[in-house]
N, C-alpha and C positions, 0 to 999 in steps of 0.2 A: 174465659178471656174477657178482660174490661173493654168497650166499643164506647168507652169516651173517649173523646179526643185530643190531643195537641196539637197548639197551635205553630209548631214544629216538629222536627223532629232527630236525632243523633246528637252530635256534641258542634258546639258552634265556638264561636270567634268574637272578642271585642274590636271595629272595625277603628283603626287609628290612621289621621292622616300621614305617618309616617311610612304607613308601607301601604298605603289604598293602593299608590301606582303600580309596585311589585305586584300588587292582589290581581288588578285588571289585567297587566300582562302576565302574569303566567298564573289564572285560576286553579286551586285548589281541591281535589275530590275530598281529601281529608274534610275541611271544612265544609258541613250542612247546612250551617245559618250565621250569622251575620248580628250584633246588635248595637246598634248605637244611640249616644244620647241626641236627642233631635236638638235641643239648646244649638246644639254646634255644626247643624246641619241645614235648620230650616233657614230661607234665602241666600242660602248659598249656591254660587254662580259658577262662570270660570269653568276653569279645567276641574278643579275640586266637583263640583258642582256636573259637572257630566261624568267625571270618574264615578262618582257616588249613584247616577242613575245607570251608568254600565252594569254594578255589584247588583244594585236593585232588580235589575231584570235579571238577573243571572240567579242569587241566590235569595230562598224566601231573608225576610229582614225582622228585627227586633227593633223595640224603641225602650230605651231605660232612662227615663227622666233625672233630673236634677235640683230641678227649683219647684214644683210644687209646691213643694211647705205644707202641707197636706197638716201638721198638726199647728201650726201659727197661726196666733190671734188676728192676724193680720188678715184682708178678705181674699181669696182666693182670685188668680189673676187672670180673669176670664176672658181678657182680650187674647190672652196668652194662649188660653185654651180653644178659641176656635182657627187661630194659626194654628195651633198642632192636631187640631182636627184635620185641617185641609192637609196640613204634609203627611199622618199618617196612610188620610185615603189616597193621594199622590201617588206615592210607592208602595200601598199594598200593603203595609206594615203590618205583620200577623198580630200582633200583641204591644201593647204598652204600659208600662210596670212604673213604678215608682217606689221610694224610699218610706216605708212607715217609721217617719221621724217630722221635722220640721228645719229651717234652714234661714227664713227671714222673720221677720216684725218691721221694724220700720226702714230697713235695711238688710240685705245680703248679710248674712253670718258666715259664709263663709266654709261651715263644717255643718253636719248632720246633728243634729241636738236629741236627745231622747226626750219624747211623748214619757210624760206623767203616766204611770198605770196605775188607772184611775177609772172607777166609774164613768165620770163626769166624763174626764178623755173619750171615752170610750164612745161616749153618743155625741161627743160632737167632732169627732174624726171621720167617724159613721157616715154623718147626715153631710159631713164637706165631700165623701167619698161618694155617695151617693149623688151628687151634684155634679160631681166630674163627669160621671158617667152619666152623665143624663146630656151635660151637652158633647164629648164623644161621642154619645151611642154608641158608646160599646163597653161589656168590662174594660178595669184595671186590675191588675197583678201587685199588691203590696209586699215589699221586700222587707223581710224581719233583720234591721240593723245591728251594727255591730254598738255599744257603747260602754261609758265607763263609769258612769253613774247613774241612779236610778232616784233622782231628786221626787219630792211626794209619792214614793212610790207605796199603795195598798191592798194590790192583786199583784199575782206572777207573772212573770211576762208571756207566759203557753197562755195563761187565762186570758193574759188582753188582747193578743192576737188573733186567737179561735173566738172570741168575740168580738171583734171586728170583723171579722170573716164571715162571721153569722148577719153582725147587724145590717154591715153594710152593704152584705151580698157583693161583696168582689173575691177577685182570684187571690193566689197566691205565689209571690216569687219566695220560694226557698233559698235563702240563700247558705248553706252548707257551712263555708270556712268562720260565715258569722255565728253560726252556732256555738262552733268549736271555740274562736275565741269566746264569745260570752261565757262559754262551760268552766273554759280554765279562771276568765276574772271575775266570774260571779259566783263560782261554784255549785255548779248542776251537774245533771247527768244530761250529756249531749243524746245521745242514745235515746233516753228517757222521753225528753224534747220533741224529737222528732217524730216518735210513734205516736205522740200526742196529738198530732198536726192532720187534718182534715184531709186525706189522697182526693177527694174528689173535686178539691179546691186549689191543688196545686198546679198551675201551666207550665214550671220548667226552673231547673234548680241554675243557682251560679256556684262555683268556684273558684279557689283563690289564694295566694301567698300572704303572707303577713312577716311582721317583725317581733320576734321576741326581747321583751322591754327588760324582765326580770320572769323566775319562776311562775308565778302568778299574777303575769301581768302580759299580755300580747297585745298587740297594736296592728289593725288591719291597714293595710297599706297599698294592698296588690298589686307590690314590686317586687317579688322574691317565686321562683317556683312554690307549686301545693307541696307540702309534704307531706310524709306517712300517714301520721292521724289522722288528717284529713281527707285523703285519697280513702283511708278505713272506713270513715264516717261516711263519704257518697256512696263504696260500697254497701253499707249500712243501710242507708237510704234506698238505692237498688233493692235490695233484699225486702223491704216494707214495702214498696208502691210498685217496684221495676221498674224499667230505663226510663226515666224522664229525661224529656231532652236538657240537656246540662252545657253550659257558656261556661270556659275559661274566660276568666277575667285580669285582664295583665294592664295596666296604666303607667305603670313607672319602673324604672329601669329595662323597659323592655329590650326582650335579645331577637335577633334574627330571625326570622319565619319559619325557619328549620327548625328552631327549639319549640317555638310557641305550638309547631306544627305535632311535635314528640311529645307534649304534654297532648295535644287533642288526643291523639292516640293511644294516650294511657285511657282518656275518659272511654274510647271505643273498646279498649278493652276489657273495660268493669262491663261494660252495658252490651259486649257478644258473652259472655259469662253465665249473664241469665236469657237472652236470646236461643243462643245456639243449644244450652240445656235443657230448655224448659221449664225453666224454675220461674223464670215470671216472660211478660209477655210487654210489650210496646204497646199502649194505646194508638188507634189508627190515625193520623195526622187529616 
């Protein structure tokens, strides 16, 4: 059995203010964990603002950043960084993950922009990530993005990831549906991908619905239930590392708690699959 750790553990929840209040009053067993983007949390007051420390005490919490910009020319926004210092230790925050992509320059973009995979990228994503974590003190978890083009691109994207993983010594968010799409609009083997990816580096996979644009062309969205291939590929995923704790992730169109709650429960039922059989094992949280 693997006696590393997570810094969770089972299948969690993206926390949205449209049902926090339904969350607090009538909590959830189904849900384990909890993640939210701190951007839309830190100094927030009010009812918001104690609904949000009710969930905190109740259930451990995730933090999945937004603005970063972790790959921007732009300097890294370190005022920024010790407000989210103070609100992850606030509430305990077991982990905090960000996008391996970038997002501003001299302004907000807006959308996720793909990193250059590139040498050069490669050591100075590193040394920005390394810097993060220095004034946190603690890892981060880098999330392998969805995108649709690969502008300078001169290594493979398995290549630039496991090496920034190496260089810059942080975790890794897997994020599953992103593979999948990248597989269909770049044409890889998702499967392939995956096995290539470091188990001892990963803290906890995401999940997710997307929109189908044309045959060879998806658009991450996650406003739509996961489907099949996708639900195959976490399996997939299970079967290489075993149950990593796994976040459905739903942002738009979202439906009623009851559904979001039927999709958790599929994730628990890949991950009792290999639990209950023995075929893989839960690292100890």
């Amino acid at each position: 059995m693997n006696t590393m750790s997570y810094p969770v553990h089972g299948a969690g929840l993206g926390l949205k203010r449209s049902f926090i209040g339904a969350l607090v009053d009538q909590p959830s067993d189904t849900i384990d964990f909890l993640e939210v983007a701190p951007e839309n949390w830190i100094g927030v007051g009010g009812e918001y603002g104690h609904q949000f420390r009710q969930l905190t005490e109740r259930y451990p919490f995730l933090c999945h950043g937004l603005s970063l910009s972790i790959g921007s020319p732009s300097p890294l926004d370190e005022a920024f960084l010790h407000k989210l210092k103070r609100f992850l230790n606030e509430h305990n925050i077991r982990c905090y993950s960000e996008h391996l992509s970038y997002c501003s320059d001299d302004g907000h973009l807006y959308d996720l922009m793909p990193i250059p995979f590139t040498e050069e990228a490669i050591k100075y994503v590193s040394e920005r990530i390394r810097r993060v974590q220095d004034i946190l003190e603690r890892p981060i978890a880098m999330e392998n993005v969805s995108y649709y083009a690969a502008p300078g691109k001169q290594i493979e994207e398995i290549e630039f990831i496991n090496a920034i993983l190496d260089e810059a010594d942080c975790r890794l968010l897997l994020d599953v549906n992103n593979v999948y799409v990248n597989s269909i609009n770049h044409g890889y083997d998702a499967k392939q991908y995956i096995s290539s990816l470091p188990a001892e580096r990963i803290d906890y996979l995401h999940i997710a619905g997307h929109y189908n644009e044309a045959d060879d062309l998806i658009v991450d969205t996650h406003g739509a239930d996961v489907i099949d291939p996708v639900w195959s590929l976490l399996d997939f995923t299970y079967q290489q590392f075993g149950t990593i704790p796994t976040l459905l992730e739903r942002d738009f169109n979202i439906p009623p708690m009851q559904k979001l709650l039927t999709e958790l429960n599929i994730i628990h039922q890949y991950q009792d699959n290999y639990t209950t059989n023995g075929i893989a094992e839960n690292r100890s949280v």
